[in-house]
N, C-alpha and C positions, 0 to 999 in steps of 0.2 A: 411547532416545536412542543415534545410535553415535557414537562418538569418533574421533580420531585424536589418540595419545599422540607428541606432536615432543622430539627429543633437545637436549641442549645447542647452543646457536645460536653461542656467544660471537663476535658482533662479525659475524654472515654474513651481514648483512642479505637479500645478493642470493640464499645459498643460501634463506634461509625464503622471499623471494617464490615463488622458482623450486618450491618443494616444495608452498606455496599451493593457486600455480594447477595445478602436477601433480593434486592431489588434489580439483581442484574448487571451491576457495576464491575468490571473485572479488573487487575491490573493490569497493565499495557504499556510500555513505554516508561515504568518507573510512577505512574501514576492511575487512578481507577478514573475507566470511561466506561461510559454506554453506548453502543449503537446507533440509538435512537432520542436517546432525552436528555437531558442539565438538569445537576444540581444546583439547589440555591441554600444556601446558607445563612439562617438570619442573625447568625450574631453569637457573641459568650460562647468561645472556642478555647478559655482557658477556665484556671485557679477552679480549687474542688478533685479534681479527679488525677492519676497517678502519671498520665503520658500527656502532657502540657503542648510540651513541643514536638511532639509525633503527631500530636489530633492538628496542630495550627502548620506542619510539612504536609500531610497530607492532603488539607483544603489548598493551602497555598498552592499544590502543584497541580491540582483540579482545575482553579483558576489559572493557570499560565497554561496549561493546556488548552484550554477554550472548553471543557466542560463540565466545571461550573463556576456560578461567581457567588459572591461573597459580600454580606455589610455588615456595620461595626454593629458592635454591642454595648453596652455601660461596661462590661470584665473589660475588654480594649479598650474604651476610655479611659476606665481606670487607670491600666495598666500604663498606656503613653503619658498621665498623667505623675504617677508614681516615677518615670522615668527623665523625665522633663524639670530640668533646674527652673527654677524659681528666679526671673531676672531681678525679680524687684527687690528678692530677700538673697541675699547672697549663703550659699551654704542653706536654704532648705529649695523644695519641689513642689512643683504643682500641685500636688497629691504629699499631705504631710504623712513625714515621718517620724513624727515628735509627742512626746504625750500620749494621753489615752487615745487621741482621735490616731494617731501616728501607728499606736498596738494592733487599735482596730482594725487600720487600714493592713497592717502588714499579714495580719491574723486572715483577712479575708483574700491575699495574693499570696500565702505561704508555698501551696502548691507547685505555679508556676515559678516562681523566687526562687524555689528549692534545686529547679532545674536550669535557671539561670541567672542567676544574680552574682555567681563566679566565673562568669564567661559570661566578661565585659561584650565582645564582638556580636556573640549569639546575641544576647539579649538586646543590643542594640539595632540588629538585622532585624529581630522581631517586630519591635516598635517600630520600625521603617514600612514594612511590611503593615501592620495595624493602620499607618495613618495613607494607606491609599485603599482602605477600604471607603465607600458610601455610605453615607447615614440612611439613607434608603434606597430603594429600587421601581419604576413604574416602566410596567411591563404596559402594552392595548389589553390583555387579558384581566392584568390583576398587577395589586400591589403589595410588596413586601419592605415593612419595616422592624426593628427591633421590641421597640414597646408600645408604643404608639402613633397611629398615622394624624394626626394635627394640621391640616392642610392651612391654619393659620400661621402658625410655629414655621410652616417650611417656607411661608411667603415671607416670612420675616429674616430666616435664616439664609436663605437659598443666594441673596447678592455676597454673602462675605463667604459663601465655600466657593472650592474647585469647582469648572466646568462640570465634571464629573461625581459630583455631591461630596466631594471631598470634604474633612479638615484637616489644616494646615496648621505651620507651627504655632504663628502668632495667632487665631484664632482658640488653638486648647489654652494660650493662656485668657483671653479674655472670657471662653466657658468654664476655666475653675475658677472666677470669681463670682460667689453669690451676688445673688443682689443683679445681676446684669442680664439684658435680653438675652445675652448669649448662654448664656448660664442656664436660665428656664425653658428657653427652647430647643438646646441640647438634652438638658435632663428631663424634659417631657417623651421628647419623641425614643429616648435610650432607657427610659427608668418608669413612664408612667406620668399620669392627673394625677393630683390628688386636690382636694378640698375640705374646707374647716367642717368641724363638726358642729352644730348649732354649741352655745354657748351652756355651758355645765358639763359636756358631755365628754367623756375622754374613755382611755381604755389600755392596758399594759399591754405591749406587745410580745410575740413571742420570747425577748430577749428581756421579758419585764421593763420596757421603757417603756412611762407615762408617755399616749400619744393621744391629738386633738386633730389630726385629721386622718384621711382615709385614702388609701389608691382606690380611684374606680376603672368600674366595666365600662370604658368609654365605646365598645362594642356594639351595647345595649340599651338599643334605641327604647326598650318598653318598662323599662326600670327607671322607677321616679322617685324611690325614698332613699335616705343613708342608708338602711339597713342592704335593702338589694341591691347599691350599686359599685357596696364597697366590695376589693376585693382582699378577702383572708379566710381564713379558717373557718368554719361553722359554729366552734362556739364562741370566737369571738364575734362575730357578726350576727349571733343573737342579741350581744348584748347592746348593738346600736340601735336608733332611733328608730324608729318606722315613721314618723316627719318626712314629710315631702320635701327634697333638696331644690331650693329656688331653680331655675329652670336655666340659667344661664352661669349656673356652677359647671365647673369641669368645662368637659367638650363631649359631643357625640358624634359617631363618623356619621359620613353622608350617606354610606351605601352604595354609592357609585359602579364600585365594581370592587370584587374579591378583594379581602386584605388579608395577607396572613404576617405573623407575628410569634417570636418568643416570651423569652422572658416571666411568664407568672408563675411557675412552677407548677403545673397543672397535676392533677393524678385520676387513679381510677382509668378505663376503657376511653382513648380519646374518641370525641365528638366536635360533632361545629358548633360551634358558640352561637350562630346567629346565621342567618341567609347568606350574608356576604363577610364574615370573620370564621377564622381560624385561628387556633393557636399550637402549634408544635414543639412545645414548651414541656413534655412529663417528665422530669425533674431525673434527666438522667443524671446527672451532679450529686443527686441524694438517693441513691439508688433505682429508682424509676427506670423506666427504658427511652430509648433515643428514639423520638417518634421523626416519620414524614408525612406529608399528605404527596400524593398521586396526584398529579393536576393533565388530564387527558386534552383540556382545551374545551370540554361541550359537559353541557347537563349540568343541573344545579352541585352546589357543595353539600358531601354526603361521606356519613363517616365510613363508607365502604369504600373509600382512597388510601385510607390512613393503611399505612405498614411499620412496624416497630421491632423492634431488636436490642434484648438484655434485659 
């Protein structure tokens, strides 16, 4: 079987059609197939972009047709979370909506919200839908997760999900509580490493909040300081350390076989990160285009796969 692995869509309905039919996909039966190959989709199918619930029918009807599937993302985490009462606090949610944390959260799911937070049914079909997607996917060929593959993180998580790498109801509440394995080893594998910065060291982030640690390139086996293994902007990542980050900071994959992944917001001409990473992440959310990689089954990873649309 070959694949074609699609990055973050959030909200671009018009770019996934356009990338579709670029790549051969036609509609057929109320839904786009291919002849020959499966889509995979890694995840952040909402919030940001104007057709929320056309980009999350469209995948949706990929997968019940059998070609293609689909795993969750941090936006769908989110999102089930924001939707999900609160047992323990009566009258708030998993995901608060109170306070400046409650602003921020709403500010960053406005999008979606806009198209269903007045249509109780929809919105609930949706999340329904969100919690039988996979936290990941291992294919013999290659693996596909949202932010990060953590092969620790999944031996710890893997007895409390579904058969099927599911999560469940009672399981998102024991992952929005900080502080808890379940917590960390969801939000590694859906959000990212990150690790402290030696001591003095800090830095505003793009939203001007003082920060003391870093997401890294857990990709990149050959990067050994703060400075090269953070991931963010160029001029912020001048200004970190060039210090050697102790060697059992973060995680680094194995290499085993292909991993492809969303989530960092990539830009510029995409390429492969590394022998065995990918990322199909170029920020179609903030205008960028909606990338895929091509995966034939043979011959190393090479950015002459990639195909893009918008």
């Amino acid at each position: 079987m070959n694949y074609d692995i699609i990055g973050d869509i959030h909200g671009q309905a018009d770019k996934l059609e356009a990338l579709l039919g670029k790549m051969g996909y036609a509609s057929r039966g109320g839904t786009f197939r291919h002849p020959g190959r499966m889509a995979i989709f890694v995840g952040d199918f909402i919030d940001r972009g104007p057709r929320n619930v056309d980009t999350v029918n469209a995948v949706r009807r990929m997968v019940d047709a059998g070609s293609a599937v689909a795993i969750m993302g941090n936006h769908e985490f989110n999102a089930i979370a924001w939707h999900l009462p609160d047992q323990d606090a009566p009258g708030e949610f998993l995901r608060p909506r109170q306070g400046k944390l409650g602003d921020k959260n709403r500010k960053q799911h406005a999008a979606f919200l806009a198209e269903v937070e007045h249509k109780p049914k929809l919105h609930a079909e949706v999340i329904d839908w969100f919690l039988t997607l996979p936290l990941w996917l291992e294919l013999p060929e290659f693996r596909v997760v949202h932010a990060c593959w953590h092969a620790g993180y999944m031996k710890e998580l893997r007895p409390l999900l579904t058969p099927d790498l599911q999560i469940d109801r009672d399981l998102m509440v024991a992952a929005s509580r900080g502080g808890r394995m379940e917590f960390r080893t969801v939000e590694g594998l859906t959000k990212g490493i990150e690790i402290e910065l030696p001591d003095g060291h800090n830095f505003l982030d793009k939203d001007g909040h003082e920060r003391s640690n870093v997401r890294i390139r857990w990709w990149d086996t050959e990067a050994t300081s703060y400075r090269d293994l953070a991931v963010m902007e160029d001029d912020l990542r001048a200004r970190l350390p060039t210090s050697e980050a102790p060697r059992d900071a973060g995680h680094r994959y194995d290499g085993a076989k292909p991993v492809f992944f969303g989530h960092y917001w990539m830009n510029g001409l995409p390429q492969v990160l590394s022998p065995a990473a990918v990322c199909v992440d170029y920020s179609a959310g903030k205008g960028g285009p909606l990338v895929a990689y091509r995966w034939d089954g043979d011959g190393p990873l090479s950015a002459s796969q990639f195909v893009w649309a918008g």
